[in-house]
C-alpha positions as CSV (number, residue, x, y, z in Angstrom):
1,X,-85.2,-33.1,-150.0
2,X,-85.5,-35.2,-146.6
3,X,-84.3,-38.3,-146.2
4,X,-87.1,-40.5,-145.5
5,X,-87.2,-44.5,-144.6
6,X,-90.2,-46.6,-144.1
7,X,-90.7,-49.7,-142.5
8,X,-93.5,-51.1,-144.9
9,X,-91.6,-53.1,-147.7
10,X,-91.5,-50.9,-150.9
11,X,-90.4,-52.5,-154.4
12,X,-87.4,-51.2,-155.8
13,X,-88.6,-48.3,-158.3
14,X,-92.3,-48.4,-157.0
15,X,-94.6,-45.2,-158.5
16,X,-96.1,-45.3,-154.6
17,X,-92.9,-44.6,-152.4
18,X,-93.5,-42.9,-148.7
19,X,-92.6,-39.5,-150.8
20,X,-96.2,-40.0,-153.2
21,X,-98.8,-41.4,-150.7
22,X,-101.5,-40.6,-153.2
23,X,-105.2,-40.7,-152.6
24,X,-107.5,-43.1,-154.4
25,X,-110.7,-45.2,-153.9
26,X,-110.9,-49.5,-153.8
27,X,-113.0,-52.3,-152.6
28,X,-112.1,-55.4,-151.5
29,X,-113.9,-58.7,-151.3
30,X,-117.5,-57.0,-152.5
31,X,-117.3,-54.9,-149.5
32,X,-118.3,-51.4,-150.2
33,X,-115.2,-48.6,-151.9
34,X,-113.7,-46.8,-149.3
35,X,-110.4,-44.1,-149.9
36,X,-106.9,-45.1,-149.0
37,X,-103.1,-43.9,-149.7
38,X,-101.3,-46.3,-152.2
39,X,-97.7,-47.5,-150.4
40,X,-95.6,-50.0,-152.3
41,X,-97.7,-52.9,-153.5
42,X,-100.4,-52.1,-150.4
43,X,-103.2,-49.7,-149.9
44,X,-103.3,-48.2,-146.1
45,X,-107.2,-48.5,-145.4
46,X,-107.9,-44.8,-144.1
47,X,-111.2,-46.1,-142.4
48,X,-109.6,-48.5,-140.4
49,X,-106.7,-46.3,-139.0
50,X,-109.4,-43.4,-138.5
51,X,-111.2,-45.8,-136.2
52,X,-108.0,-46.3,-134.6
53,X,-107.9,-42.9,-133.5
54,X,-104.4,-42.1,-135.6
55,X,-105.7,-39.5,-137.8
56,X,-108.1,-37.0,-136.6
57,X,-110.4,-37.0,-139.6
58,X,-114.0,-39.0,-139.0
59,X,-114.1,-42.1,-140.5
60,X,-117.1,-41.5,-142.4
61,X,-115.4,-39.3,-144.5
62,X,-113.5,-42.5,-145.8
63,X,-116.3,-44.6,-145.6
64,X,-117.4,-43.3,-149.4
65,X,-117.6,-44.5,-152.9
66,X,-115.3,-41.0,-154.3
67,X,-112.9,-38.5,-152.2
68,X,-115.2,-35.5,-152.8
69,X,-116.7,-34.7,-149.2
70,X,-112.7,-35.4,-148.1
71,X,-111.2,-33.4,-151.0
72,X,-113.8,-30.3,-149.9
73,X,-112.6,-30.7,-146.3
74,X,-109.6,-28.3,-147.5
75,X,-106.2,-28.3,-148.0
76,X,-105.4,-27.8,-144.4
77,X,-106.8,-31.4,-143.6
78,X,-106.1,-33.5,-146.5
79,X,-102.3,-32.5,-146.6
80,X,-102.1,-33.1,-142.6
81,X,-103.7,-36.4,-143.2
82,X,-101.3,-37.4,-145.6
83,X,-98.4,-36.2,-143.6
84,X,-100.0,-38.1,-140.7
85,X,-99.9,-41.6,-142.9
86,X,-96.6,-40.8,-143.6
87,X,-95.3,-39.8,-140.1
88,X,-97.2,-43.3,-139.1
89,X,-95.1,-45.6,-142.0
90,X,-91.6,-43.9,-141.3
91,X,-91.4,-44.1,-137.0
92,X,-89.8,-47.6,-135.7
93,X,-92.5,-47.7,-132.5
94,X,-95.4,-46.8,-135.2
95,X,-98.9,-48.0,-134.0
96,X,-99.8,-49.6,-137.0
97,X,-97.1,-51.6,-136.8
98,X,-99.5,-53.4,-134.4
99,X,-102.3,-53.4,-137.1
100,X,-101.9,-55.6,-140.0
101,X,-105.8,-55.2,-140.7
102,X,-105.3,-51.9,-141.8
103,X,-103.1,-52.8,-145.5
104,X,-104.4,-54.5,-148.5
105,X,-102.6,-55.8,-151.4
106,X,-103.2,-54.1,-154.2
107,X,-103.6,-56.9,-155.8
108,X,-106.3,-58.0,-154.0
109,X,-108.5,-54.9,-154.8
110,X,-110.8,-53.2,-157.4
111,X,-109.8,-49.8,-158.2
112,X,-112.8,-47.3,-158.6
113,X,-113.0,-44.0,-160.2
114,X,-111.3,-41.2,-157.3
115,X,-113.9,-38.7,-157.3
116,X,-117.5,-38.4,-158.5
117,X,-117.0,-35.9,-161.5
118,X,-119.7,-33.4,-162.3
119,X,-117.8,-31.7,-165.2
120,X,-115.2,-32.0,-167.3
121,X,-112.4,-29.6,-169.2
122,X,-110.3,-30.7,-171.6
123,X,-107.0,-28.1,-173.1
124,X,-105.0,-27.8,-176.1
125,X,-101.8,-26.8,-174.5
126,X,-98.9,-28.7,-175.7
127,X,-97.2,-26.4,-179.1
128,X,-95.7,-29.1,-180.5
129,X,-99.5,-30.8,-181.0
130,X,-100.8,-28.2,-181.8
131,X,-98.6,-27.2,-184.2
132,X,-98.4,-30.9,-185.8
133,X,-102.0,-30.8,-186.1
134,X,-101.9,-27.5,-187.5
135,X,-99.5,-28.8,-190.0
136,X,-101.3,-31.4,-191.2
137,X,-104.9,-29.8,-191.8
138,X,-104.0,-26.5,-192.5
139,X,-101.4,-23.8,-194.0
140,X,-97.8,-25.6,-192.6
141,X,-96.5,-22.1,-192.4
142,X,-99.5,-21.0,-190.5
143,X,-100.0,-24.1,-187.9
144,X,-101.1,-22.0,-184.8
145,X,-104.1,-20.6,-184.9
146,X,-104.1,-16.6,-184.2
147,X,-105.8,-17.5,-180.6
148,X,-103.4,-20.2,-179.6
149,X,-101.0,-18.0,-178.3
150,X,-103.0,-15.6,-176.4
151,X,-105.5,-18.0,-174.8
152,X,-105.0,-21.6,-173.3
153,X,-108.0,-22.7,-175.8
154,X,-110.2,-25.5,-174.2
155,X,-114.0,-27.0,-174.3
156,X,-116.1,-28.7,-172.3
157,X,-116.2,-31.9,-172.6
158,X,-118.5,-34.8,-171.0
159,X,-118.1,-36.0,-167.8
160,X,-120.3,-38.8,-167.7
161,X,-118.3,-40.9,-169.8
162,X,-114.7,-40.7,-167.8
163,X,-114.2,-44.3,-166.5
164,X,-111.2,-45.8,-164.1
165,X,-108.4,-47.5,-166.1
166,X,-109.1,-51.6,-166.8
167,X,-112.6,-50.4,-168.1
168,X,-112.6,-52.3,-171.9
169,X,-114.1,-49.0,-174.6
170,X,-116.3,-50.6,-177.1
171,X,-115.9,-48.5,-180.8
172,X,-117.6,-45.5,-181.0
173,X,-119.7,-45.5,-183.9
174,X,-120.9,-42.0,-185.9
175,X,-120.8,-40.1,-189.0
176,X,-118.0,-40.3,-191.6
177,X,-117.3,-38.5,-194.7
178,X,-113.7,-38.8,-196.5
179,X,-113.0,-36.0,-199.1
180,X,-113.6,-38.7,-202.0
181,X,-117.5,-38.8,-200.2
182,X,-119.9,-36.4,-201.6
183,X,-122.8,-37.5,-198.4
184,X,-121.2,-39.0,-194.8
185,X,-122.4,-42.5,-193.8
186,X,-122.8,-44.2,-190.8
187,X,-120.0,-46.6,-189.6
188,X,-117.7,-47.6,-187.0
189,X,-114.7,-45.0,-186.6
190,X,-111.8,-46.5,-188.6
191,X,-109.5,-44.1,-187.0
192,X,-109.4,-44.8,-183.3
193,X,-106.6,-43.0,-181.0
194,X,-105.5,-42.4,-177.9
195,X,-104.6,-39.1,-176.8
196,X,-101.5,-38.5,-173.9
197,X,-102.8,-36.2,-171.2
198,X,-102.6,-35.4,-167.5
199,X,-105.6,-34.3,-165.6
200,X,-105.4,-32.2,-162.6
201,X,-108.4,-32.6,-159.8
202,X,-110.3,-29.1,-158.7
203,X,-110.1,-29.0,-154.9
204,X,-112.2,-26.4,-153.8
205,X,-115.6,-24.9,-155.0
206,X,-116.2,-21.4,-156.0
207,X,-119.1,-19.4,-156.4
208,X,-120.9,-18.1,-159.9
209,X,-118.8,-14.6,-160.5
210,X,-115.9,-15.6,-159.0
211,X,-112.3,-15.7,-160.6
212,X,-109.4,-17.6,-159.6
213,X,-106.0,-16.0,-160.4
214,X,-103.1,-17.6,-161.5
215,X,-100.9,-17.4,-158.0
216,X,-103.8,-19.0,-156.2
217,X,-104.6,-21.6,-158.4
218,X,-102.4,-24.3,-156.8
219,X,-104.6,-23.7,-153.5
220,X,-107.6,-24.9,-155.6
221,X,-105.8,-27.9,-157.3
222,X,-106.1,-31.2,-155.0
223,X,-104.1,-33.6,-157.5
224,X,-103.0,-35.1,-160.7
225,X,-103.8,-38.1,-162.3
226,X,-102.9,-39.8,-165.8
227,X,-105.6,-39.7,-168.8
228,X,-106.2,-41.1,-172.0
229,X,-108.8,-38.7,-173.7
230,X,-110.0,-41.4,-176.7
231,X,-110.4,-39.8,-180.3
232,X,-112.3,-41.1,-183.1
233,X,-110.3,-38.9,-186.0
234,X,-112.8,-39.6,-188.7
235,X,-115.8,-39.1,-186.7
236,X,-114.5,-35.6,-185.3
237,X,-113.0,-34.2,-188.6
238,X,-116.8,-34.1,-189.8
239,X,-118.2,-32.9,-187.2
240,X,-116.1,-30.5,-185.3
241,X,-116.5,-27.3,-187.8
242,X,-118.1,-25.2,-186.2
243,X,-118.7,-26.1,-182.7
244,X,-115.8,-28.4,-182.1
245,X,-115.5,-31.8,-180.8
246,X,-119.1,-34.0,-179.7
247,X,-119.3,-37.7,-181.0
248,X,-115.7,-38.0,-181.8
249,X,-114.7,-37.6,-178.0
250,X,-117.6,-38.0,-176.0
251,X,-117.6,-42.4,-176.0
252,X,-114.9,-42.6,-173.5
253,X,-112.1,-41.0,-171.3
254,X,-109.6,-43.1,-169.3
255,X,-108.7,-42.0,-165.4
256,X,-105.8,-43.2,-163.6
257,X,-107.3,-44.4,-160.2
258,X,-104.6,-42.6,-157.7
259,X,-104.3,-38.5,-157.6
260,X,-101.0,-37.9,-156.8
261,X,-101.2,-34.5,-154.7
262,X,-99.6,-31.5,-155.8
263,X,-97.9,-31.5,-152.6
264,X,-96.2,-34.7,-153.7
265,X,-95.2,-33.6,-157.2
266,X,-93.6,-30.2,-155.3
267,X,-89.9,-31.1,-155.5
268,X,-90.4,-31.7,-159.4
269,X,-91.7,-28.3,-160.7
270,X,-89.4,-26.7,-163.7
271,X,-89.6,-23.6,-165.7
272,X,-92.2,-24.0,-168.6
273,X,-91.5,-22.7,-172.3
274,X,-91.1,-18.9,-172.6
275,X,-94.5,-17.3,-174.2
276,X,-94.3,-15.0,-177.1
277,X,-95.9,-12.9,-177.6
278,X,-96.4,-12.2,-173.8
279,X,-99.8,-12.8,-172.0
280,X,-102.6,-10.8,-170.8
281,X,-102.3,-9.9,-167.4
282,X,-104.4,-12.3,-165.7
283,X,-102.1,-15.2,-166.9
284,X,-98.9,-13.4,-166.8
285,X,-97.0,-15.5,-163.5
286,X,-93.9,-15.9,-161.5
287,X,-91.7,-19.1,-161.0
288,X,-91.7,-22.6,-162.1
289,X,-94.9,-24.0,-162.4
290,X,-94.5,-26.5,-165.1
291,X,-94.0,-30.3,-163.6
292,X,-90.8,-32.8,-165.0
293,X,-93.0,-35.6,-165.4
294,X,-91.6,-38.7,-167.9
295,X,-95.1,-40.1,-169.7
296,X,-94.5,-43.5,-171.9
297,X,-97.3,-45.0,-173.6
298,X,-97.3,-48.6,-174.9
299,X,-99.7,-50.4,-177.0
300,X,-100.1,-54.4,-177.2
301,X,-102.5,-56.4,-179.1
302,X,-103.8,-60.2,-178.9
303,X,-100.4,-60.9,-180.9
304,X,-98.4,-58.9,-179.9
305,X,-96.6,-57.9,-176.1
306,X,-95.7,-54.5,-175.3
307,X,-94.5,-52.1,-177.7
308,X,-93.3,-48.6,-176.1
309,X,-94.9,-46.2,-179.4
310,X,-94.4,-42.9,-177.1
311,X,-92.1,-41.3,-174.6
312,X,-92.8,-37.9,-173.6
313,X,-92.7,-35.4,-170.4
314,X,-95.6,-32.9,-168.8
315,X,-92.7,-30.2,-168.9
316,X,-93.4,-29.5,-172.3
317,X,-96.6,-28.1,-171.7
318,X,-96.8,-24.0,-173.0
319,X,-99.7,-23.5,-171.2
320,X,-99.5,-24.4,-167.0
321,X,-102.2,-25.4,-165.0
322,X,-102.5,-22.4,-163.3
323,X,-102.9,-20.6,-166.2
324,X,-105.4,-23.3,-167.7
325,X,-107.6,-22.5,-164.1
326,X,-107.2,-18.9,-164.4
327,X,-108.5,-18.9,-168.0
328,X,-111.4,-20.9,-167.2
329,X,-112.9,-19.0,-164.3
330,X,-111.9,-15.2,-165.4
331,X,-115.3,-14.7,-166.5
332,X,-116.8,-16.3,-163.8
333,X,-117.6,-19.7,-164.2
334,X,-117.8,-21.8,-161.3
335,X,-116.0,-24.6,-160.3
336,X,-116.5,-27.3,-157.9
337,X,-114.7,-29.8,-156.0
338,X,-113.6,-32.9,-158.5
339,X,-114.4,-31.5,-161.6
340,X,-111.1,-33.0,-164.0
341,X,-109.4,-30.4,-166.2
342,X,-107.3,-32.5,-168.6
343,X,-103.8,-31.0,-170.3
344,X,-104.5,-32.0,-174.0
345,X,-102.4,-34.1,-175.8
346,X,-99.1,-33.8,-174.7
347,X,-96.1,-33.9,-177.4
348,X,-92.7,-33.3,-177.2
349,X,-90.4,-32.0,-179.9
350,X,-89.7,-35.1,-182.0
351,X,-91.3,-38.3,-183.4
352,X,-90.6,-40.2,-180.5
353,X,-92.5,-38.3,-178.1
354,X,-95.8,-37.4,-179.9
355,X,-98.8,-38.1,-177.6
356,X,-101.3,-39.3,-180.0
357,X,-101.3,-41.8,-183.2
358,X,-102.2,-39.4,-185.5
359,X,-99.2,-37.6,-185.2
360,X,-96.8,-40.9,-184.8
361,X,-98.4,-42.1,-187.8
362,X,-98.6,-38.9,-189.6
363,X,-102.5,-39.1,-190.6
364,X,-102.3,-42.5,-191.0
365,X,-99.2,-41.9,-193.8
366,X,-96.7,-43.8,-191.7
367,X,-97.5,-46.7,-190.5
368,X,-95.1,-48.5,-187.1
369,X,-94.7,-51.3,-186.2
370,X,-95.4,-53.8,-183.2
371,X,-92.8,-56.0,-181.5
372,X,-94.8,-59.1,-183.4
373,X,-94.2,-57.6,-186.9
374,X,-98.0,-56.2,-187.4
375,X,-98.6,-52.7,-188.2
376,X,-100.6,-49.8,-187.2
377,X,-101.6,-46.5,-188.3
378,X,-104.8,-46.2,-185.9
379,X,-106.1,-48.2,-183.0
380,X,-107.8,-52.0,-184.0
381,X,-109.9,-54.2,-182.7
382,X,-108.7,-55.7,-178.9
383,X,-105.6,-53.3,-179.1
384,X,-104.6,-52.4,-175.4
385,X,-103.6,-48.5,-174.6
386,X,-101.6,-48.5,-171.9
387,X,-100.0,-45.1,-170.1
388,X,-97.7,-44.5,-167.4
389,X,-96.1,-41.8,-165.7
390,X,-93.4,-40.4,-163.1
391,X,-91.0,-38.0,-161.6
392,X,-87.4,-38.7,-160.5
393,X,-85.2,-36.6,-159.3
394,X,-82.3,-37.6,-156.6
395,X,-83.1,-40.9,-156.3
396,X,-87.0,-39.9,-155.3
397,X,-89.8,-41.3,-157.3
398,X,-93.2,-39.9,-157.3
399,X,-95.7,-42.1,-160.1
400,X,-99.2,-42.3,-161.4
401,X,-99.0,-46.2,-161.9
402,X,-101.2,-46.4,-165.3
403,X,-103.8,-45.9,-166.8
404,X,-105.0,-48.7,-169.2
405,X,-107.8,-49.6,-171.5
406,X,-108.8,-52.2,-174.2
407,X,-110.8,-51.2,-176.6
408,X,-113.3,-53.4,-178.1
409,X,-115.5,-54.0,-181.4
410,X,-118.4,-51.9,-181.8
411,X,-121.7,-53.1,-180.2
């Protein structure tokens, strides 16, 4: 990996080093969002060095409320801008050097949602989940469904209801029935989670009939960002037979607000699982193309600070990105730029690093503890979410920063 030094002042540890440089969308004293590249604590204004006349994209393409008509310019363009805003923050004679105007503190700014999403995929690729889930509801010798090995299984969720991290989620409310129930009533959900996932940003559109196969499918992946897929357990157990999930996930998904390109997360790509039985063709693939990404998730309360519940890594994932993209569009759906295909919950191989409080709780069986002594089995009133993620790997650090949400009584 090169060497690289910039002049801008970078915390030690900082997600946004001069290797990241991810793309995201802010305002700044009620002026109108506008795109920029996160670096350190600051946010380099791509409008303002456009006008400048140090990249050669217009600045109108920055001058928008999501990335979309930037992302759909190609990856030709968006990766030579970002190299651009990194040649520009590493040279000693750089021009903007000259041209405070053209950083904000991040501190300073409101971070929007990166892209306008039109639709939205969500997976169930992690075995471990799966299989814990499997465990729990079904025959424990017979977790996996027969499909789950043959297809990365998935559904369409909605896309209207992703919002940017910070946005407070008030409790969905729908129908419950318990087994001791013989008709379901309508309540709050008493069995609120959060769900670990990464989400990966489509980057170029395709047309009705077309297929993407798996050794393109990085071409047509822009980014990744962190997400927190919401679950209301009680609400989706009674509803979800036959036609899946509706009600139980539909209330609310959490975004990070930076896409970390996948040019960025390069240098960190790993062999995934080995897949037995082997795969149909179309997803059969060469090389690494899983990600070593660390994921941590911490929960806090009113009461209590910061309790780390989760610590788990995108590397565990059996089914790839590629493969997910593949799957999705082999029979010709369509895709277009910033739709968000999210991982599913992502578990790793022991209790420490399941990605969802139904699995570190057991089904509500065990309950944990915060740092103030209070306990938890599901997610209560004012309860804070909070993920984060990164990749490190000879003294490089590429993050997500986090993605956070509180979630609130029902209205």
């Amino acid at each position: 990996m090169t060497t690289l030094k910039t002049w801008v002042s970078v915390p030690h540890n900082s997600d946004f080093s001069i290797y990241n440089l991810p793309f995201g969308i802010f305002s700044a004293n009620d002026d109108q969002p506008r795109a920029g590249i996160a670096i350190g604590a600051q946010i380099v204004d791509l409008v303002v060095v456009s006008e400048l006349g140090l990249i050669e994209v217009n600045a109108n393409y920055f001058n928008q409320s999501t990335l979309n008509e930037f992302i759909a310019l190609g990856k030709k363009i968006t990766n030579k801008v970002r190299l651009d805003i990194q040649q520009l923050l590493v040279i000693e004679n750089s021009p903007l050097k000259n041209h405070p105007e053209a950083f904000v503190q991040q501190e300073d700014v409101t971070m929007h949602l990166p892209v306008q999403v039109g639709d939205y995929t969500d997976f169930y690729s992690s075995i471990e989940h799966a299989t814990n889930v499997g465990k729990m509801f079904r025959d424990p010798e017979n977790a996996l469904l027969p499909n789950w090995r043959h297809i990365p299984v998935g559904y369409h969720g909605r896309a209207s209801s992703i919002v940017v991290s910070g946005t407070d989620i008030h409790r969905p409310m729908g129908q419950v029935k318990t087994n001791e129930m013989e008709t379901p009533v309508f309540q709050a959900s008493g069995r609120l989670d959060f769900e670990l996932e990464m989400g990966f940003i489509v980057g170029k559109t395709t047309q009705l009939g077309e297929r993407i196969a798996v050794e393109n499918a990085s071409e047509h992946i822009f980014g990744l960002v962190l997400f927190n897929d919401w679950s209301a357990r009680d609400i989706q157990k009674w509803e979800y037979v036959p036609l899946g999930p509706f009600l139980g996930k539909s209330f609310a998904s959490s975004m990070s607000p930076w896409i970390v390109t996948l040019e960025a997360l390069e240098p960190f790509k790993v062999q995934g699982p080995k897949q037995e039985p082997a795969v149909l063709s179309y997803l059969q693939y060469e090389g690494a193309k899983n990600y070593d990404i660390q994921l941590e998730v911490g929960m806090s309360s009113k009461s209590s600070e910061e309790t780390i519940i989760s610590c788990s890594n995108f590397k565990y994932m059996y089914w790839n990105m590629m493969q997910q993209l593949a799957h999705h569009t082999v029979n010709g759906c369509n895709v277009n730029v910033g739709d968000v295909m999210a991982s599913g919950t992502i578990s790793g191989k022991d209790e420490s690093s399941y990605g969802s409080l139904l699995e570190i709780s057991w089904g509500g069986k065990k309950p944990f503890e915060l740092k103030d002594g209070s306990k938890r089995t599901f997610i209560e009133d004012n309860d804070t979410i909070t993920l984060k993620g990164f990749a490190e790997k000879e003294g490089v650090r590429v993050g997500f920063g986090e993605v956070t949400g509180t979630i609130l009584p029902s209205k």
